[in-house]
C-alpha positions as YAML, in Angstrom:
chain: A
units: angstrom
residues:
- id: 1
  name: UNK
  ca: [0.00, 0.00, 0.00]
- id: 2
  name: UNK
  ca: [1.55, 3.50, -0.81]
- id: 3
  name: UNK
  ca: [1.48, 5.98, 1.54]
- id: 4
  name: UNK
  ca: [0.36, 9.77, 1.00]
- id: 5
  name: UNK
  ca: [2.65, 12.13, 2.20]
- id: 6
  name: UNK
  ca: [0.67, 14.12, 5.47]
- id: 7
  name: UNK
  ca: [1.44, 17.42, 3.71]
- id: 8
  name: UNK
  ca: [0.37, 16.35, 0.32]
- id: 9
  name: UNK
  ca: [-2.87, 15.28, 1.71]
- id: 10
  name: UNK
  ca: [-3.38, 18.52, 3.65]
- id: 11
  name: UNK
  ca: [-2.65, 20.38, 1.11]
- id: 12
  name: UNK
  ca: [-5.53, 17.91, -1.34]
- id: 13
  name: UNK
  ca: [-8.30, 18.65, 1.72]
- id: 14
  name: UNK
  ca: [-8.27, 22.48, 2.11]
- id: 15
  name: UNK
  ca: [-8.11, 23.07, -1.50]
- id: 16
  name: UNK
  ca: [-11.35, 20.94, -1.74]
- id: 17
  name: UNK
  ca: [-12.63, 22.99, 1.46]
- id: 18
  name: UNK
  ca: [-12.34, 26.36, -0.73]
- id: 19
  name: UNK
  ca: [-13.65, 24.90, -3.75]
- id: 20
  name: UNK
  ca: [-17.96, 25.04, -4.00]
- id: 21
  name: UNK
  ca: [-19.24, 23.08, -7.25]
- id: 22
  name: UNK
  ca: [-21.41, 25.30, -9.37]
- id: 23
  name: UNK
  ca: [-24.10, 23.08, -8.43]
- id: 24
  name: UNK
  ca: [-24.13, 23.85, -5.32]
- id: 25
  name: UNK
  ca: [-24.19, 27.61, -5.67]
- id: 26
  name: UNK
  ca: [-27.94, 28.79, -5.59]
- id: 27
  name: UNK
  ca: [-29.78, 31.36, -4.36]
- id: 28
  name: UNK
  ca: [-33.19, 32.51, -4.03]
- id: 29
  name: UNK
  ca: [-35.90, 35.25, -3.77]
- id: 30
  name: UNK
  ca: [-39.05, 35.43, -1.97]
- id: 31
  name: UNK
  ca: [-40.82, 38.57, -4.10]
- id: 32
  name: UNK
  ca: [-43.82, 40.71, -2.56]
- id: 33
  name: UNK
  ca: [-46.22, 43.23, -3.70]
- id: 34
  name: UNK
  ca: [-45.34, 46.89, -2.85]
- id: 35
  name: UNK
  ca: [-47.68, 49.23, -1.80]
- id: 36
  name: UNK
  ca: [-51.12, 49.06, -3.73]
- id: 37
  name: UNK
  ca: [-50.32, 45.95, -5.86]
- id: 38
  name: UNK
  ca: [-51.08, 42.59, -6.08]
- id: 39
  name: UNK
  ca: [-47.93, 41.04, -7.83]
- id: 40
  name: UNK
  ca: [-45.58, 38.35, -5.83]
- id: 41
  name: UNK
  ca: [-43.52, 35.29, -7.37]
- id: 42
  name: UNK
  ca: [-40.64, 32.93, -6.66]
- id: 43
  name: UNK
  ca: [-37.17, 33.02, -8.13]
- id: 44
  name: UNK
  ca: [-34.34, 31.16, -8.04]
- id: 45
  name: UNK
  ca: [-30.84, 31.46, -9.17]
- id: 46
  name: UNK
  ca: [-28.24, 28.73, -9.80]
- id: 47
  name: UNK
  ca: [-24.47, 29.03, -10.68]
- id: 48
  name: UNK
  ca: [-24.20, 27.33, -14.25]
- id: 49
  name: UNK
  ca: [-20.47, 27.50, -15.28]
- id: 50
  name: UNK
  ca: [-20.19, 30.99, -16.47]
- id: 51
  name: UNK
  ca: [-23.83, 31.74, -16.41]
- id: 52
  name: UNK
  ca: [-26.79, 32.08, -13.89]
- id: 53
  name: UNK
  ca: [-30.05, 29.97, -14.83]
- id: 54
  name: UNK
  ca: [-32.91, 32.04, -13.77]
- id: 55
  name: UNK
  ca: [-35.83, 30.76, -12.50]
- id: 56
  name: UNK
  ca: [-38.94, 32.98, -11.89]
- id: 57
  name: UNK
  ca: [-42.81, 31.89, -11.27]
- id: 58
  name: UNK
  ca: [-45.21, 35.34, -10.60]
- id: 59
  name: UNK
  ca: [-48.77, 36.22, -10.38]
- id: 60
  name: UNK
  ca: [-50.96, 38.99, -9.52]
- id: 61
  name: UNK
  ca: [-49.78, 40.67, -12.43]
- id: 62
  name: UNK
  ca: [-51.73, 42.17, -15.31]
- id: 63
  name: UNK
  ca: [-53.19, 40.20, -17.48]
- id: 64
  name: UNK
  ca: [-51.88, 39.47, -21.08]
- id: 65
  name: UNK
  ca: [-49.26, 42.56, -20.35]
- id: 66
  name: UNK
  ca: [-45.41, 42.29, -20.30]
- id: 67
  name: UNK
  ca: [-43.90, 43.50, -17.25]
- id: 68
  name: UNK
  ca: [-39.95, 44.48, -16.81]
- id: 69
  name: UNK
  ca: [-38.03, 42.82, -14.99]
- id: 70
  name: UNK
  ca: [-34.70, 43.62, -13.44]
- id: 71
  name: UNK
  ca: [-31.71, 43.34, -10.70]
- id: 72
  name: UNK
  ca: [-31.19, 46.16, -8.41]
- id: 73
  name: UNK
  ca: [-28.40, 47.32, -7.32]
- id: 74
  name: UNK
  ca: [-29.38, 47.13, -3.25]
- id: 75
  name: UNK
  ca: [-30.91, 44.45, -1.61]
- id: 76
  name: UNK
  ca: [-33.46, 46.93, 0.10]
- id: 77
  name: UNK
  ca: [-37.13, 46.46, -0.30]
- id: 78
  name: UNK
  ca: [-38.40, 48.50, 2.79]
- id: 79
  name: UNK
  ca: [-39.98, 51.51, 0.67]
- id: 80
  name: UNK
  ca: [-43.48, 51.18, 0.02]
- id: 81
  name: UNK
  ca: [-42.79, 52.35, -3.97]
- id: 82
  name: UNK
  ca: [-39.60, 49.67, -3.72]
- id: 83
  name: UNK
  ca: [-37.07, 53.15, -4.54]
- id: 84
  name: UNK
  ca: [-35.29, 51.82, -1.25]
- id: 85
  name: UNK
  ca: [-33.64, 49.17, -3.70]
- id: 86
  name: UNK
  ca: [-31.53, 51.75, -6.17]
- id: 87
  name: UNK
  ca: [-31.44, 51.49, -9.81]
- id: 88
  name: UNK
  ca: [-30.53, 48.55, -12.18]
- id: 89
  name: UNK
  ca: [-27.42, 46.70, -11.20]
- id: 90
  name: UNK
  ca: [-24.65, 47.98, -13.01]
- id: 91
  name: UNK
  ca: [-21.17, 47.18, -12.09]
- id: 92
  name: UNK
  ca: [-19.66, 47.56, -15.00]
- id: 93
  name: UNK
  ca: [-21.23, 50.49, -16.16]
- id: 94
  name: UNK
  ca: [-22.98, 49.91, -19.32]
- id: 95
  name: UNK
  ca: [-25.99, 51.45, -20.80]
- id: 96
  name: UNK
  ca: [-29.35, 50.21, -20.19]
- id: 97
  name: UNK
  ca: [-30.19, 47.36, -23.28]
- id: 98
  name: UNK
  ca: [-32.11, 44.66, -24.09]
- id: 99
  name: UNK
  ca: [-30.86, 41.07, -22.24]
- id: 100
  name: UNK
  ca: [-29.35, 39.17, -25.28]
- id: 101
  name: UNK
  ca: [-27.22, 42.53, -26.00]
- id: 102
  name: UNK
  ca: [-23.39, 42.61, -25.00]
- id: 103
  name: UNK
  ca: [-24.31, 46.65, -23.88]
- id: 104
  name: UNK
  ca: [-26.47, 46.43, -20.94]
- id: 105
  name: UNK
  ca: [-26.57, 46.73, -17.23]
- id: 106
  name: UNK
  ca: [-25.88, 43.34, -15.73]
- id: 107
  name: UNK
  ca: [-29.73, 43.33, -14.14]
- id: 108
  name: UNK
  ca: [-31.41, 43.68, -17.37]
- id: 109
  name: UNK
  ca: [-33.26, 40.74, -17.64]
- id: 110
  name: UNK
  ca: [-36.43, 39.59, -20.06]
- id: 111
  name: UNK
  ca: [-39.02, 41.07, -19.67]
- id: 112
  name: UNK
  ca: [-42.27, 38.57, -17.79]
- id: 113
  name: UNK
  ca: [-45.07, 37.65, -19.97]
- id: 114
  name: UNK
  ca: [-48.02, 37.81, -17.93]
- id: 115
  name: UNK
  ca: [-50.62, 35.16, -19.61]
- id: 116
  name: UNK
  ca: [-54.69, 35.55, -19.34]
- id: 117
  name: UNK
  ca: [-54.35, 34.64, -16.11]
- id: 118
  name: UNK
  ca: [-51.76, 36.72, -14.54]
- id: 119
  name: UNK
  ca: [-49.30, 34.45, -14.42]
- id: 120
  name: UNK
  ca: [-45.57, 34.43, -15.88]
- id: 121
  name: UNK
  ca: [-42.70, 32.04, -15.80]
- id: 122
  name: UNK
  ca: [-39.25, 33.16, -16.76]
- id: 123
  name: UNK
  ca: [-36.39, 30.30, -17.56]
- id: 124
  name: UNK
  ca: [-33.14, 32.13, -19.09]
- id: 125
  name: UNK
  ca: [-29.32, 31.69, -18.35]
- id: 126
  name: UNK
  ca: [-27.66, 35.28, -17.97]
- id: 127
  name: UNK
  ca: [-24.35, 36.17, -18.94]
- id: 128
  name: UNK
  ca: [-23.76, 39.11, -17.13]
- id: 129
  name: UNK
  ca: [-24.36, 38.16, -13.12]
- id: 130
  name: UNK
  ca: [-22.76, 35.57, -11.11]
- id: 131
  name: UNK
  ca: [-23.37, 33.95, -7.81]
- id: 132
  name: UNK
  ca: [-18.99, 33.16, -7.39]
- id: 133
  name: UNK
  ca: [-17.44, 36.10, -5.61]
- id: 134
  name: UNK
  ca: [-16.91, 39.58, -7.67]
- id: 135
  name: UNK
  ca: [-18.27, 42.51, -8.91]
- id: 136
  name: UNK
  ca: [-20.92, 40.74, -11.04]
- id: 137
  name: UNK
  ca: [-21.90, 38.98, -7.41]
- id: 138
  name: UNK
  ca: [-25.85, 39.33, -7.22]
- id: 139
  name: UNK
  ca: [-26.35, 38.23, -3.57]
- id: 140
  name: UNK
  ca: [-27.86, 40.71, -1.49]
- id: 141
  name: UNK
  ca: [-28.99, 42.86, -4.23]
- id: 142
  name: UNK
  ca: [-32.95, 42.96, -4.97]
- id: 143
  name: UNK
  ca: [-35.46, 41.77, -7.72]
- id: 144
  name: UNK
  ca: [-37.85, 44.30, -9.13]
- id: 145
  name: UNK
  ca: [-40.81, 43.09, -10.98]
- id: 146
  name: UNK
  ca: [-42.22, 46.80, -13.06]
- id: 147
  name: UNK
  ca: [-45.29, 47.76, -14.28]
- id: 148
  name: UNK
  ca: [-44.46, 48.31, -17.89]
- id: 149
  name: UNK
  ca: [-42.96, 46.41, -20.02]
- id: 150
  name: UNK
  ca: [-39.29, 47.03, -20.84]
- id: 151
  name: UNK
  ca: [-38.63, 49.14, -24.47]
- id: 152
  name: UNK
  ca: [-34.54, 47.68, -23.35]
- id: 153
  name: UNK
  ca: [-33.26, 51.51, -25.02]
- id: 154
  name: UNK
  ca: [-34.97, 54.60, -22.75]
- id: 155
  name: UNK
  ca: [-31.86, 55.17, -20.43]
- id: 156
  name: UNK
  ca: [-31.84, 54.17, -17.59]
- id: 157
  name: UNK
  ca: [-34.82, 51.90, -17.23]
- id: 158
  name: UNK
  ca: [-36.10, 51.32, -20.03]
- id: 159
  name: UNK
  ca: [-39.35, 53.08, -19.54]
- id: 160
  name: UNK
  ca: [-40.74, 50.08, -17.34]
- id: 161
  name: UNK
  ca: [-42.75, 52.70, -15.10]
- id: 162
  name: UNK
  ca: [-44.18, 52.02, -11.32]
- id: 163
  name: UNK
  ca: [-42.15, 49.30, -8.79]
- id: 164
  name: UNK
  ca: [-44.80, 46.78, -8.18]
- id: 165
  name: UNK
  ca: [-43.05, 44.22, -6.53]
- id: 166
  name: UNK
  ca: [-39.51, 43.70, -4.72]
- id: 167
  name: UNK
  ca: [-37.36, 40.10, -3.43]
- id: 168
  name: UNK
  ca: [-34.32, 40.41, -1.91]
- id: 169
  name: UNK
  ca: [-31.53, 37.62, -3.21]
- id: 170
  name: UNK
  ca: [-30.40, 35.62, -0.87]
- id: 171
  name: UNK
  ca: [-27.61, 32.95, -0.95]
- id: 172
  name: UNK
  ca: [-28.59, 29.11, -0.08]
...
């Protein structure tokens, strides 16, 4: 039987303690109507080598209507309008664009498609955010569900109108 070397094998174990698999990064939101509305939803977030699945179920939203959709830049949702959780996250600072564009903040997003029944899922792996440390990192910043759809060009929001609804992201 060979023998590992007791620094060798050290040295094997705490570089497996500071490595997390992607799969094992996730993290989630809890979102809640603001003030006045109605909408609330689930998301979740998991690590996907360089890109974030996102996950999002929400209802109470209007009916047959897009709504935008985007990562804030604090994780703050204590302000009845949902202002308390800062603009679009925007590390890098890049213009406000649609999600599939290299040029955008890195909390645009797609915007929800409400159906007939107020209901909208969301399934789309983002380029832009991660949930590894960094200056992409998108724990502890905040979801906000609009009440417009996105137009992805009017600086800086892209015209998406009233906060209706607000999740802070939150590792685990």
């Amino acid at each position: 039987m060979k023998r590992i070397p007791a620094a060798t094998a050290l040295a094997a174990l705490l570089a497996a303690c500071q490595t997390v698999p992607d799969e094992e990064l996730r993290a989630t939101a809890g979102i809640a109507p603001l003030k006045g509305h109605k909408a609330f939803g689930e998301a979740t977030f998991e690590q996907a080598g360089d890109k974030v699945r996102v996950i999002v179920f929400a209802q109470g939203l209007t009916p047959d209507r897009e709504h935008g959709f985007h990562i804030h830049e604090k994780g703050d949702c204590s302000s009845d309008d949902g202002m308390s959780a800062g603009g679009h996250f925007n590390p890098f600072g890049k213009p406000h664009g649609h999600h599939a564009s290299p040029e955008r903040h890195a909390g645009d997003l797609p915007n929800l498609k409400a159906g007939k029944d107020g209901r909208a899922k969301l399934d789309v792996l983002v380029d832009t955010i991660t949930l590894r440390p960094g200056p992409a990192n998108i724990v502890g910043r905040s979801l906000i569900i609009h009440a417009d759809p996105d137009d992805y060009k009017t600086q800086p929001t892209g015209a998406s109108g009233a906060r209706i609804a607000c999740g802070v992201i939150k590792a685990g």
